[in-house]
PDB file of N, CA, C and O in Angstrom:
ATOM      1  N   UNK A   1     126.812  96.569 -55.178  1.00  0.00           N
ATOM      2  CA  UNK A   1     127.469  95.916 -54.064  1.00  0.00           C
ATOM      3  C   UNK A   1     127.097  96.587 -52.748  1.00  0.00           C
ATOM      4  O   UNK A   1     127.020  96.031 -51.652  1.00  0.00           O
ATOM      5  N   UNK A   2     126.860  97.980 -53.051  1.00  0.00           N
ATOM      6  CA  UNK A   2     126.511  98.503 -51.528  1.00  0.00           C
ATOM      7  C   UNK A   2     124.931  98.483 -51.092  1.00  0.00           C
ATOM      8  O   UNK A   2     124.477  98.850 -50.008  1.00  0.00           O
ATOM      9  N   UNK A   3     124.329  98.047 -52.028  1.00  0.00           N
ATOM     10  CA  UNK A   3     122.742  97.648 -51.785  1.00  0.00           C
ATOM     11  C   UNK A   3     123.028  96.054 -51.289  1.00  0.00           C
ATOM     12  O   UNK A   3     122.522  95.751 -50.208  1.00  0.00           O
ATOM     13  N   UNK A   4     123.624  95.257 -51.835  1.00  0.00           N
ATOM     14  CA  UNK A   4     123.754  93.966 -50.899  1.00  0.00           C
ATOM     15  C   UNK A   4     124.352  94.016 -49.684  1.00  0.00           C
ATOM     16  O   UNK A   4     124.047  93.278 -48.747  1.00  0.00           O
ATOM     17  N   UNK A   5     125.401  95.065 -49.648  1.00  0.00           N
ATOM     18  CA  UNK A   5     125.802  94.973 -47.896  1.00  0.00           C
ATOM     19  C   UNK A   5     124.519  95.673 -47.040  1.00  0.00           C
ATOM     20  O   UNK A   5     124.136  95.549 -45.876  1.00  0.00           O
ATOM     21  N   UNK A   6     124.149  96.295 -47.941  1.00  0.00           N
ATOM     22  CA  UNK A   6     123.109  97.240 -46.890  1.00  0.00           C
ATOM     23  C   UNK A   6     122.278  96.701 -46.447  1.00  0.00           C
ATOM     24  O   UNK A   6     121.782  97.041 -45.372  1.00  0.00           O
ATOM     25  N   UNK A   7     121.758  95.409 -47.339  1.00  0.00           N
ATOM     26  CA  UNK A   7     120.485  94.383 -47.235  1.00  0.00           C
ATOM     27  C   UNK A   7     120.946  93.361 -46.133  1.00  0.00           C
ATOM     28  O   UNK A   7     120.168  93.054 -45.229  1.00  0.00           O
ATOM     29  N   UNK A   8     122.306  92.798 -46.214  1.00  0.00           N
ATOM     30  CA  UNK A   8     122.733  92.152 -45.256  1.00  0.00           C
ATOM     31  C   UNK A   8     122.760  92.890 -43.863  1.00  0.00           C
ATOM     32  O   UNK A   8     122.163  92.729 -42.798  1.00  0.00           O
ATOM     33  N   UNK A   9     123.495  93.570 -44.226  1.00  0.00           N
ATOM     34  CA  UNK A   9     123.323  94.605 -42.501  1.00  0.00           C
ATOM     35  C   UNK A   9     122.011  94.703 -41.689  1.00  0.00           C
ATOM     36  O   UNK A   9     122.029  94.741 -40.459  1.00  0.00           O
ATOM     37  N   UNK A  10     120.841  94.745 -42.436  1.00  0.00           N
ATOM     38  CA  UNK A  10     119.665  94.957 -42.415  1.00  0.00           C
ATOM     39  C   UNK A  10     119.130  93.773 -41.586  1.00  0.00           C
ATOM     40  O   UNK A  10     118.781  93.710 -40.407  1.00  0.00           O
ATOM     41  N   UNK A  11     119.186  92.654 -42.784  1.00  0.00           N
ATOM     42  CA  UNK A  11     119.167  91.155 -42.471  1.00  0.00           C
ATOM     43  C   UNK A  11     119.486  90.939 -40.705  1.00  0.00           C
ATOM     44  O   UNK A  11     118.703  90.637 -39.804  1.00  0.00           O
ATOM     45  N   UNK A  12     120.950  91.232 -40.673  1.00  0.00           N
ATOM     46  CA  UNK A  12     121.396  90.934 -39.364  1.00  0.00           C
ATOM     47  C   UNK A  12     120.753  91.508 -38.276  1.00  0.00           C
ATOM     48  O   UNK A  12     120.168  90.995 -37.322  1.00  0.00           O
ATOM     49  N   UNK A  13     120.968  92.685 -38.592  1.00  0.00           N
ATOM     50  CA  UNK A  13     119.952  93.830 -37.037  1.00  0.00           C
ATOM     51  C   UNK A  13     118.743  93.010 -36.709  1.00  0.00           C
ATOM     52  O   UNK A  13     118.416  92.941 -35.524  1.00  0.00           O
ATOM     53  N   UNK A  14     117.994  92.340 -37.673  1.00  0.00           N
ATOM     54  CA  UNK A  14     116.443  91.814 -37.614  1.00  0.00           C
ATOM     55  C   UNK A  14     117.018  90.632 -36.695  1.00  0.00           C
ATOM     56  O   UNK A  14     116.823  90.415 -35.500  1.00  0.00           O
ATOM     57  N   UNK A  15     117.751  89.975 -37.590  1.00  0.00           N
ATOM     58  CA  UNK A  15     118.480  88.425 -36.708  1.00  0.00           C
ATOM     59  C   UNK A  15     118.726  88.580 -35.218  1.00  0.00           C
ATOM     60  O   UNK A  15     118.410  87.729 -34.387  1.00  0.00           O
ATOM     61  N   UNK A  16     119.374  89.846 -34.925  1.00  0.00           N
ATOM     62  CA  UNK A  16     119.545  90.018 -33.362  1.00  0.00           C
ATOM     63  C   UNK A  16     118.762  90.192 -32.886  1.00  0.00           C
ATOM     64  O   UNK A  16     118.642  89.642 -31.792  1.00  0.00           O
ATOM     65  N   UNK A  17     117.592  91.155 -33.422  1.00  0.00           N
ATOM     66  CA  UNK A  17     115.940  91.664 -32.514  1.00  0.00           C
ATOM     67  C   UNK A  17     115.437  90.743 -32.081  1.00  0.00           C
ATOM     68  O   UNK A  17     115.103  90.788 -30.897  1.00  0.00           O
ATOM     69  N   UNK A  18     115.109  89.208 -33.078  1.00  0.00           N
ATOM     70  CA  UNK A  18     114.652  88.675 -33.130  1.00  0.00           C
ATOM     71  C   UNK A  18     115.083  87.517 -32.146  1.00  0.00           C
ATOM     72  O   UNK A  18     114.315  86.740 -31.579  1.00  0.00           O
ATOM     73  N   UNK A  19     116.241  87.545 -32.066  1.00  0.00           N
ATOM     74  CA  UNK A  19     116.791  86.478 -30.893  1.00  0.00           C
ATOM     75  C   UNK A  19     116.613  87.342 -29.165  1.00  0.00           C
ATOM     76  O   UNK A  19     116.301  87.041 -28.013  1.00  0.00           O
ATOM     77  N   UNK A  20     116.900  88.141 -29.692  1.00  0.00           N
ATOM     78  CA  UNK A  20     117.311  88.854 -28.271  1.00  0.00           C
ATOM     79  C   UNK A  20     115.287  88.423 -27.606  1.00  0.00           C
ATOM     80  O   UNK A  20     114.957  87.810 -26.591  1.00  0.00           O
ATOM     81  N   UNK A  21     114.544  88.946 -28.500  1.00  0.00           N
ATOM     82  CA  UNK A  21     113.141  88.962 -28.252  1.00  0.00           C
ATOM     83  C   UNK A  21     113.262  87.610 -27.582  1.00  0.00           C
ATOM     84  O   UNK A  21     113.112  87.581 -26.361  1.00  0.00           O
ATOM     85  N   UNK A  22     113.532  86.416 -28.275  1.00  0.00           N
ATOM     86  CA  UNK A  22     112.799  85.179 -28.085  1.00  0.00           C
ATOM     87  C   UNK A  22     113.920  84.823 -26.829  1.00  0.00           C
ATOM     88  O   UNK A  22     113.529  83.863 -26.165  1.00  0.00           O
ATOM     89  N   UNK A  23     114.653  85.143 -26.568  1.00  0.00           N
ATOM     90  CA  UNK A  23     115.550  84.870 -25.071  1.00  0.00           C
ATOM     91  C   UNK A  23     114.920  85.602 -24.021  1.00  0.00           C
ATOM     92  O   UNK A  23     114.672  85.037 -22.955  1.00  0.00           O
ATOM     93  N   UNK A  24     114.627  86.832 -24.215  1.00  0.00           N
ATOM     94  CA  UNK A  24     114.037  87.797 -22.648  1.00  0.00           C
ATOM     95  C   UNK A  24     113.051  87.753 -22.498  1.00  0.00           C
ATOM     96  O   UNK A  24     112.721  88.202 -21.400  1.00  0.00           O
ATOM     97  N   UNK A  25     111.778  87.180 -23.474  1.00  0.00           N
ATOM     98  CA  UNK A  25     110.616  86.752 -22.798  1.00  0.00           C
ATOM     99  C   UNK A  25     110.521  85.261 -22.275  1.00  0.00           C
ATOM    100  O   UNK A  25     109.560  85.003 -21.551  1.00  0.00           O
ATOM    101  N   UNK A  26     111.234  84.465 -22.507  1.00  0.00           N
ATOM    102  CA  UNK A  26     110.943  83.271 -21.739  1.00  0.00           C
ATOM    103  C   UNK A  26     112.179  83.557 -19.918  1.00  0.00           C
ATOM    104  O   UNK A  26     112.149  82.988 -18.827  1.00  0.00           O
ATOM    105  N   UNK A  27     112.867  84.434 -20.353  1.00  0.00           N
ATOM    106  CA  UNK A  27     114.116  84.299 -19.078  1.00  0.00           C
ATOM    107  C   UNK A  27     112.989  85.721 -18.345  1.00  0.00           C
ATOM    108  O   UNK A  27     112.937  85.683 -17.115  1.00  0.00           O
ATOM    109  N   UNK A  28     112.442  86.479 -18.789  1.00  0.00           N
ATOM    110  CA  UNK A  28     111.410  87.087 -17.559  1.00  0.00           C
ATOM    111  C   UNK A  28     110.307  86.503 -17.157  1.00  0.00           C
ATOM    112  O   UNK A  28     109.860  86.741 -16.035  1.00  0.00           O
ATOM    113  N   UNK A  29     109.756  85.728 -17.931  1.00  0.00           N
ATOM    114  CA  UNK A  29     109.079  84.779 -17.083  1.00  0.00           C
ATOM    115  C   UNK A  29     109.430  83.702 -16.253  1.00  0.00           C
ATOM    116  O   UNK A  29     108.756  83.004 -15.495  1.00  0.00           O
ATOM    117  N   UNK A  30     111.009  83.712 -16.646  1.00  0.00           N
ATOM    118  CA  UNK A  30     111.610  82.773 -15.499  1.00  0.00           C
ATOM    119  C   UNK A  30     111.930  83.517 -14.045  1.00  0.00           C
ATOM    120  O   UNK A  30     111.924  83.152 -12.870  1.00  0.00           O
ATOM    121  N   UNK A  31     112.210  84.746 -14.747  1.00  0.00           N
ATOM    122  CA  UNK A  31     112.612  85.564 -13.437  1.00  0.00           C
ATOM    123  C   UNK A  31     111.358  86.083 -12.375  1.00  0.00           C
ATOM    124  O   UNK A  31     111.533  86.481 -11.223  1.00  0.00           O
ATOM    125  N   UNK A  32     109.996  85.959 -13.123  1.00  0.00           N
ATOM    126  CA  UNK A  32     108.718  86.389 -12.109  1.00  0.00           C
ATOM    127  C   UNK A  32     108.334  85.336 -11.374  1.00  0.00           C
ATOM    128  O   UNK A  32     107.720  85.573 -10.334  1.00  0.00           O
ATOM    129  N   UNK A  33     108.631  83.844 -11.782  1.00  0.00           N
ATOM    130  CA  UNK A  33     108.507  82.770 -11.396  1.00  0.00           C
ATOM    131  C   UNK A  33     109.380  82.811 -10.124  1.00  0.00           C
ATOM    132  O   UNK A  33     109.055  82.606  -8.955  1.00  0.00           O
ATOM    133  N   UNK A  34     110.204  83.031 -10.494  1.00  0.00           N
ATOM    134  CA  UNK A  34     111.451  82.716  -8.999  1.00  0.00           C
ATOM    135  C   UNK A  34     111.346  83.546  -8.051  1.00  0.00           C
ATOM    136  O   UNK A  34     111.578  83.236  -6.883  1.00  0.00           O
ATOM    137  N   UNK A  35     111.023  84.579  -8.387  1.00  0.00           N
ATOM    138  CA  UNK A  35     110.534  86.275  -7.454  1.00  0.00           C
ATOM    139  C   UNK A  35     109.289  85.773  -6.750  1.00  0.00           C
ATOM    140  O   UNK A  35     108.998  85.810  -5.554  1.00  0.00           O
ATOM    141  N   UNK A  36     108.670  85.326  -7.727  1.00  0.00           N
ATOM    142  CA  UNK A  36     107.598  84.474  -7.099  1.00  0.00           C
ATOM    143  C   UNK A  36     107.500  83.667  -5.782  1.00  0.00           C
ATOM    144  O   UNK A  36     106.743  83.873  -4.833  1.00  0.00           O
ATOM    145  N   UNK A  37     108.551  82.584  -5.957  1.00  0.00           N
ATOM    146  CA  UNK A  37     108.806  81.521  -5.009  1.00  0.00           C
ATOM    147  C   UNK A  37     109.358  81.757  -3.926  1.00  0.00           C
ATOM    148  O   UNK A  37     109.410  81.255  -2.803  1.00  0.00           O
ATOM    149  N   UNK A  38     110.007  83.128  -4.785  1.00  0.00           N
ATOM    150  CA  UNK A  38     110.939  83.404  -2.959  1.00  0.00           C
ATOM    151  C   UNK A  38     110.206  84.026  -1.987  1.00  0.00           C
ATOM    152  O   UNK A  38     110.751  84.169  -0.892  1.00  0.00           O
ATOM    153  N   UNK A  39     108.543  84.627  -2.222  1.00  0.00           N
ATOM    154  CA  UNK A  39     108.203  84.561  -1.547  1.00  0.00           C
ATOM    155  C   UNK A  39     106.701  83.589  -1.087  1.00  0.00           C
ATOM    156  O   UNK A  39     105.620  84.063  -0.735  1.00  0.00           O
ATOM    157  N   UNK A  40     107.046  82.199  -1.221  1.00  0.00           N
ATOM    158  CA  UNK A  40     106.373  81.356  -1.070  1.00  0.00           C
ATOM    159  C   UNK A  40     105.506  81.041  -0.047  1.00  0.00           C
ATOM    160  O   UNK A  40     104.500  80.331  -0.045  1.00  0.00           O
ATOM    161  N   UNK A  41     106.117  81.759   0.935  1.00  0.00           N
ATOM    162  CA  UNK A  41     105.407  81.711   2.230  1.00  0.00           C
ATOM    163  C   UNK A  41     103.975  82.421   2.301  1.00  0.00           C
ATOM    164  O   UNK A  41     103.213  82.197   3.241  1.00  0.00           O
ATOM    165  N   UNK A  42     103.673  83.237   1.317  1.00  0.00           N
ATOM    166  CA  UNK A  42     102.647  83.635   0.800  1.00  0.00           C
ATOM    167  C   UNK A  42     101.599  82.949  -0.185  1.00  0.00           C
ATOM    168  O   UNK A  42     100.498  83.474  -0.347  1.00  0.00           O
ATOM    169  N   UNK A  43     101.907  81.911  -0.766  1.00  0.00           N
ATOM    170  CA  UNK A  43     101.327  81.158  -1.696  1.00  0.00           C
ATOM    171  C   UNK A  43     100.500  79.744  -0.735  1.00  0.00           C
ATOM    172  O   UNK A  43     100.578  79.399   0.444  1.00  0.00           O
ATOM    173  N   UNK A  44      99.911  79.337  -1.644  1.00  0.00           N
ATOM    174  CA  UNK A  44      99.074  77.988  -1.165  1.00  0.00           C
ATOM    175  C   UNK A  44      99.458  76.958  -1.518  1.00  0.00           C
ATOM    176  O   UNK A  44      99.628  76.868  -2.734  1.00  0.00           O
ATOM    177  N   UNK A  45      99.756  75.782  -0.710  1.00  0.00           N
ATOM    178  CA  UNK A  45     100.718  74.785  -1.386  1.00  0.00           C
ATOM    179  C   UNK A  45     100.425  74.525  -2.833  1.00  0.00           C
ATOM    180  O   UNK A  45     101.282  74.592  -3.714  1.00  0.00           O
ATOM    181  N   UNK A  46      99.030  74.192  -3.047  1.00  0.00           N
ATOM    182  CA  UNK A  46      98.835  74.172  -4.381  1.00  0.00           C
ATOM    183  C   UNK A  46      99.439  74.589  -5.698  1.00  0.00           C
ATOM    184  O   UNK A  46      99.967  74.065  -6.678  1.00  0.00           O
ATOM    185  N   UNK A  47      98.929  76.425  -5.011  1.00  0.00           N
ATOM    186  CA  UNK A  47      99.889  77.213  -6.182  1.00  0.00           C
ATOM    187  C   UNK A  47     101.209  77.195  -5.910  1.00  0.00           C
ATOM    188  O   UNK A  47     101.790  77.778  -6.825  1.00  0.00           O
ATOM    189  N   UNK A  48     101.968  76.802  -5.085  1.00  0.00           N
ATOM    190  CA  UNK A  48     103.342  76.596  -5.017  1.00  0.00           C
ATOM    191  C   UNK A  48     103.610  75.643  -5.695  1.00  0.00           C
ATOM    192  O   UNK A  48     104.745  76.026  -5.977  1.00  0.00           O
ATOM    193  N   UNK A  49     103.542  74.919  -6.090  1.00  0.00           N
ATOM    194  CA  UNK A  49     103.271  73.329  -6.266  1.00  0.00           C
ATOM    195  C   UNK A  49     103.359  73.792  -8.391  1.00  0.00           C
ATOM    196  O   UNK A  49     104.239  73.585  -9.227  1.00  0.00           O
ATOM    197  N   UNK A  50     102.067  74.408  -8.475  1.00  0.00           N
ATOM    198  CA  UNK A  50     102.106  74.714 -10.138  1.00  0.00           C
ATOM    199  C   UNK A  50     103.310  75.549 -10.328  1.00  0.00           C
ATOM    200  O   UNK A  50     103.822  75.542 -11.447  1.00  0.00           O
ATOM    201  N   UNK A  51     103.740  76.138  -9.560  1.00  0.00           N
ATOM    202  CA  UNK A  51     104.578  77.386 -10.175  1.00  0.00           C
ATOM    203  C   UNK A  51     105.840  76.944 -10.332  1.00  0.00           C
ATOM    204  O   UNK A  51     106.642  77.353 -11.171  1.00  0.00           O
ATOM    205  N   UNK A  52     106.046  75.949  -9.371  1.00  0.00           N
ATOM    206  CA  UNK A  52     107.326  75.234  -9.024  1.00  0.00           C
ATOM    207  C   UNK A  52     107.486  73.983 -10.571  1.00  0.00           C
ATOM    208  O   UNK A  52     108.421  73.972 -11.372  1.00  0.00           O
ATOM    209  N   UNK A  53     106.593  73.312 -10.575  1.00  0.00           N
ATOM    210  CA  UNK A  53     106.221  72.442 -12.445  1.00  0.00           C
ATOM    211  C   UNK A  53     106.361  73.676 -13.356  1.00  0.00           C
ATOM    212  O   UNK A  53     107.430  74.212 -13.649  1.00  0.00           O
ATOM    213  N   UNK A  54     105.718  73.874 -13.570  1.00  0.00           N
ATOM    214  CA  UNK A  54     105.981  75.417 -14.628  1.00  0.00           C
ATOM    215  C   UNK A  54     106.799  75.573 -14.398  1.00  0.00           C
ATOM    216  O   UNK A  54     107.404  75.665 -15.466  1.00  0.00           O
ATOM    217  N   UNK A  55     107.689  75.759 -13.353  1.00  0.00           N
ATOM    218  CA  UNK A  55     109.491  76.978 -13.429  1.00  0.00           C
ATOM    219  C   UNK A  55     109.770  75.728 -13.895  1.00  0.00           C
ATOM    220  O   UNK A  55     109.763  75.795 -15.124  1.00  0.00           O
ATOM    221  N   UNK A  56     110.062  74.397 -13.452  1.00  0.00           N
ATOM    222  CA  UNK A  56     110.738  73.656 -14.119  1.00  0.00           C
ATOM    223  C   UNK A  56     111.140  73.306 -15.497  1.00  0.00           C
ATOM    224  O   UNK A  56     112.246  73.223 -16.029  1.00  0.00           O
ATOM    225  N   UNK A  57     109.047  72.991 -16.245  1.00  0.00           N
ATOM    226  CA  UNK A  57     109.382  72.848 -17.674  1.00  0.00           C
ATOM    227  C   UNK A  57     109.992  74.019 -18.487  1.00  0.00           C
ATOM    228  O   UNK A  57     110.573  73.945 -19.569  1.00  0.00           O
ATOM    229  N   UNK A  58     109.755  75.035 -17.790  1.00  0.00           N
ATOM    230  CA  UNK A  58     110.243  76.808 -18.733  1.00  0.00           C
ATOM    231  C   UNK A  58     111.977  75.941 -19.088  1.00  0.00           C
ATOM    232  O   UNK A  58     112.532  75.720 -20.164  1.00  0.00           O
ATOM    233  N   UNK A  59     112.390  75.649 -17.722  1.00  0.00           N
ATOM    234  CA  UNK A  59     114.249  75.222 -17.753  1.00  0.00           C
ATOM    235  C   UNK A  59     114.705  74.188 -18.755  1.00  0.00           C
ATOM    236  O   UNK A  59     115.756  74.248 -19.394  1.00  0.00           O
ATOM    237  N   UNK A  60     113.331  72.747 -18.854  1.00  0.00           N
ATOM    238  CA  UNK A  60     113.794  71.959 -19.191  1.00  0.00           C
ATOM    239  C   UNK A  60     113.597  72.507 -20.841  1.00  0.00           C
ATOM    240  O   UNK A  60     114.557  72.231 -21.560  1.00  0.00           O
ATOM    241  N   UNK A  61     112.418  73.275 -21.524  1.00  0.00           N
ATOM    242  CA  UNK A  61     112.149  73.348 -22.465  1.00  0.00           C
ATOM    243  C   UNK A  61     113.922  74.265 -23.277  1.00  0.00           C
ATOM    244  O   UNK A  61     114.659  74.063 -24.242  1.00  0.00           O
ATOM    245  N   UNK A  62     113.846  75.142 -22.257  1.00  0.00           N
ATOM    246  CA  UNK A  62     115.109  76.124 -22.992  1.00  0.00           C
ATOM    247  C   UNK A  62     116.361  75.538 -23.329  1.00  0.00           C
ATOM    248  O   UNK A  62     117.244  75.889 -24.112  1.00  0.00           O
ATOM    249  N   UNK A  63     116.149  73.822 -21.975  1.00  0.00           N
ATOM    250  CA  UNK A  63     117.772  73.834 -22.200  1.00  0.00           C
ATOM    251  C   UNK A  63     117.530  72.631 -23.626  1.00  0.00           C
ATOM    252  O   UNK A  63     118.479  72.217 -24.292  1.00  0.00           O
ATOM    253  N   UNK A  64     116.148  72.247 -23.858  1.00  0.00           N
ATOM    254  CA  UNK A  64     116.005  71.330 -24.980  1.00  0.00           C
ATOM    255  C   UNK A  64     116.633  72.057 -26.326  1.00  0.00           C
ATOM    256  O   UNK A  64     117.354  71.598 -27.212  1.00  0.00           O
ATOM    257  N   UNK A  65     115.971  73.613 -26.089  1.00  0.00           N
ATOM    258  CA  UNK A  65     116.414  74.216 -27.387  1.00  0.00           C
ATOM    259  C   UNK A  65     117.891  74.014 -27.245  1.00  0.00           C
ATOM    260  O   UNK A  65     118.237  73.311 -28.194  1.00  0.00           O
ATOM    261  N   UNK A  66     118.548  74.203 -26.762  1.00  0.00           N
ATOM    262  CA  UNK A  66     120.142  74.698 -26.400  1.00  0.00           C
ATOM    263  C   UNK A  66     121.214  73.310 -26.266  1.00  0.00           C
ATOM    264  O   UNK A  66     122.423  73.407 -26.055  1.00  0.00           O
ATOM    265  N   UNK A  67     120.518  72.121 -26.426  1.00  0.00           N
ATOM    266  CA  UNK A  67     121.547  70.772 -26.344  1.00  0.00           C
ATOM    267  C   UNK A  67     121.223  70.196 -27.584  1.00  0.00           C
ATOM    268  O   UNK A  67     120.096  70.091 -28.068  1.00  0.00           O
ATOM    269  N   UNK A  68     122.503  69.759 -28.155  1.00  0.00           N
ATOM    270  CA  UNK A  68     122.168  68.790 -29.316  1.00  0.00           C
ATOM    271  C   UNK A  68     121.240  67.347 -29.180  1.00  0.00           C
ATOM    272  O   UNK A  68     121.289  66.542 -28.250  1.00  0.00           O
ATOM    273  N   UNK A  69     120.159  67.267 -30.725  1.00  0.00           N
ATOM    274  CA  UNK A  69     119.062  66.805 -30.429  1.00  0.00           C
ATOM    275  C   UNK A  69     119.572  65.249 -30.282  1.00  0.00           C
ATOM    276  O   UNK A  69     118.612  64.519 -30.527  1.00  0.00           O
ATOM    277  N   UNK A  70     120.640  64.558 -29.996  1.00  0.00           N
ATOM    278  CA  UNK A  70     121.079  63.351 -29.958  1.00  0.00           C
ATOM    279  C   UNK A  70     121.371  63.253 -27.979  1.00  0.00           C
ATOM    280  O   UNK A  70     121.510  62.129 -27.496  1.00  0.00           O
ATOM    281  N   UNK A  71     121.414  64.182 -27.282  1.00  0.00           N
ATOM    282  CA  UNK A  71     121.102  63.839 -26.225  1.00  0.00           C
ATOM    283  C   UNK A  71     120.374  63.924 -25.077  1.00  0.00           C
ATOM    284  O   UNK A  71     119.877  65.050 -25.082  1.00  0.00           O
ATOM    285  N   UNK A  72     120.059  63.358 -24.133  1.00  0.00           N
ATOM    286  CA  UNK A  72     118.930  63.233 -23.803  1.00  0.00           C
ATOM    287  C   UNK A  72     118.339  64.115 -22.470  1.00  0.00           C
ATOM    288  O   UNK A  72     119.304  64.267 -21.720  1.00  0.00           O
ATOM    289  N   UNK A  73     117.207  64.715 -21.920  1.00  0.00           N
ATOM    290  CA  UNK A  73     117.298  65.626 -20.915  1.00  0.00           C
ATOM    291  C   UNK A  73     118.412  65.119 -19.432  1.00  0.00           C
ATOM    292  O   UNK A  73     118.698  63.922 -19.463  1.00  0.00           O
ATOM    293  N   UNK A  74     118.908  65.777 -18.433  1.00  0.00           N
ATOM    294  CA  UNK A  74     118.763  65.066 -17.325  1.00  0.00           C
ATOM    295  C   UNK A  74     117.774  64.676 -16.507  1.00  0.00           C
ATOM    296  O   UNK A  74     116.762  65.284 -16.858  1.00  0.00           O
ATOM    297  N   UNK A  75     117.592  64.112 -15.775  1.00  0.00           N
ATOM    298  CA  UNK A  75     116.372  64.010 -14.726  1.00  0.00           C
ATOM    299  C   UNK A  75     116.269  64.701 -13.875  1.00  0.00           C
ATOM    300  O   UNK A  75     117.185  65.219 -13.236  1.00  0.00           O
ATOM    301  N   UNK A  76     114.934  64.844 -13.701  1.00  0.00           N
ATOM    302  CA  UNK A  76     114.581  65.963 -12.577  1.00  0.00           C
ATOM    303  C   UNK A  76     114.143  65.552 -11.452  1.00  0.00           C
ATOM    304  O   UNK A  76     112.989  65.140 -11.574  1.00  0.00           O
ATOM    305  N   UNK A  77     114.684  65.447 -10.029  1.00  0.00           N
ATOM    306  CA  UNK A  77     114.184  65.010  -9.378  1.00  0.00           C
ATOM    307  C   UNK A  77     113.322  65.746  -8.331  1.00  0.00           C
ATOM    308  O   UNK A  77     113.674  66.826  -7.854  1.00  0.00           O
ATOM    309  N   UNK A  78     112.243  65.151  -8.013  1.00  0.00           N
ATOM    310  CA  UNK A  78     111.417  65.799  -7.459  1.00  0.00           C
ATOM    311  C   UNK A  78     111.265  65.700  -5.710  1.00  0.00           C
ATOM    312  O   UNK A  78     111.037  64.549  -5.337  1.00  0.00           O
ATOM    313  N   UNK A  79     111.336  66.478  -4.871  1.00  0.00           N
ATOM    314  CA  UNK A  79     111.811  65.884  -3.431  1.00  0.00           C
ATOM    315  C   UNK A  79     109.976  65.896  -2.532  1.00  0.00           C
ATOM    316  O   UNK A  79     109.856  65.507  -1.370  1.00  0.00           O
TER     317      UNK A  79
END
């Protein structure tokens, strides 16, 4: 019995590494993106332009993971 809790315990620690991993590399690339933009005044519309699509899909993709698959994105509007 104490080799199955131990295996579970085990189990779990991995379960958290493994989430924690797959949350802080997509939310620091959200965060270099935005560090990015804020200083935009430095960029070329162009690359403002990609970085600004890219920050978007990073948002729309995460919040796809994170909403049940029966509803649908919001819209993004673009100004």
């Amino acid at each position: 019995m104490l080799d199955a809790l131990s295996e579970s315990l085990a189990q779990q620690r991995q379960l958290v590494a493994d989430a924690s991993h797959e949350l802080r590399t997509p939310l620091a690339t959200l965060r270099t993106n935005i560090e990015v933009l804020t200083r935009a005044d430095e960029l070329a519309a162009d690359d403002k332009s990609m970085l600004i699509q890219d920050t978007v899909a990073q948002i729309a993709e995460s919040s796809r993971r994170r909403r049940p698959a029966d509803r649908s994105p919001p819209p993004v509007r673009r100004r």
